[in-house]
N, C-alpha and C positions, 0 to 999 in steps of 0.2 A: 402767614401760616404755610402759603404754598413754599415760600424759602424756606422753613424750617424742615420743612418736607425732604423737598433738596438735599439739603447738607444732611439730614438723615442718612438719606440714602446713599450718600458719596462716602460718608464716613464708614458705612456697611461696607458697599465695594471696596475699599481703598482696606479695610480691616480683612477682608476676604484677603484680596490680594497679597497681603504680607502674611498672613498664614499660612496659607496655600503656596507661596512664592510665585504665582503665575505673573510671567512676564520679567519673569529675575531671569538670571545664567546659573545654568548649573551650580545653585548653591551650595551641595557637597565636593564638588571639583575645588570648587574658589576656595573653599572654609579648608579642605585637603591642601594646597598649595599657599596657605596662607600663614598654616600650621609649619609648613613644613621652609619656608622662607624664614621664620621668628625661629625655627628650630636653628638651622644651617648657620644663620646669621649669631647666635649667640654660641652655638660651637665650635664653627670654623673660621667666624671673623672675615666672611668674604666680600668682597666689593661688592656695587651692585650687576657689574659685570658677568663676573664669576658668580652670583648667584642666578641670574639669568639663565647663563648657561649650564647650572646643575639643576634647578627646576624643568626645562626644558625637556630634558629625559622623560620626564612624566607627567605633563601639561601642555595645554596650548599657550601659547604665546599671548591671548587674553585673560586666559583666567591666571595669568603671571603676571600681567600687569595687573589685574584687579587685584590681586594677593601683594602685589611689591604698593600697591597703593595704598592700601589699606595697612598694612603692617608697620610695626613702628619701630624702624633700625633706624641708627646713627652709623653709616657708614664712616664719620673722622671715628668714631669711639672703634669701629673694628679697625681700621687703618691703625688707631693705636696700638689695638691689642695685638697685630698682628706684629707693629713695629717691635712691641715689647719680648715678645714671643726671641724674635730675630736678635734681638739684642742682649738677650739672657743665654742666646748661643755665639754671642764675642761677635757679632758683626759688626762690623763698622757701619757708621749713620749713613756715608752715601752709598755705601752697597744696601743699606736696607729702603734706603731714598730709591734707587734703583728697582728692586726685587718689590714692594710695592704696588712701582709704577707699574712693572710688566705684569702684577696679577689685576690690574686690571681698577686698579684707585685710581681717582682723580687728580689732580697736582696740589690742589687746595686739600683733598686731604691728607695726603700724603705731608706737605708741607704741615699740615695742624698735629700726624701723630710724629713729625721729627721732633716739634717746636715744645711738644708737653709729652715728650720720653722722660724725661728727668722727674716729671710732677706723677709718674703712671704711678699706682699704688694698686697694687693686686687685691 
């Protein structure tokens, strides 16, 4: 009976607490920056580089990681769409191979949006 007690009460405080959010991070910072990472990232198609450093303007450096963590981007899927992007303006694959790399993709994805330019279907 005294453990059922227990767990009572734990499950009270532990209910408090996600209410309340006490002892969370700034939950409207992180939920702001986290909004705004799924925005940028479905509009602008930015690495996660380049979205680092456009969040950065208006956030801490945690609550961008807790936002880039929580968030659910395919950066090869932006690496594509950017390739596609570039390609729909006559560039050649290794200048888009190139222009990629400097915005700040990875060589893996860059290499996955050259590899399935042909398969991109808008």
């Amino acid at each position: 009976m005294k453990n059922l007690k227990l767990i009572f009460v734990l499950i009270v405080f532990i209910g408090i607490l996600l209410i309340y959010g006490i002892g969370s991070k700034n939950n409207s910072e992180v939920t702001s920056a986290l909004d705004k990472a799924t925005y940028y990232s479905r509009t602008m198609y930015l690495s996660k580089e380049d979205l680092f450093d456009e969040l950065n303007d208006e956030f801490t450096d945690d609550e961008i990681q807790d936002a880039m963590d929580n968030a659910v981007i395919s950066y090869k899927t932006n690496a594509l769409r950017k390739a596609y992007d570039y390609y729909r303006m006559d560039v050649f694959e290794y200048d888009i191979y190139d222009e990629l790399i400097n915005e700040g993709f990875t060589v893996e994805e860059v290499n996955y949006a050259i590899e399935h330019l042909d398969e991109f279907d808008n």
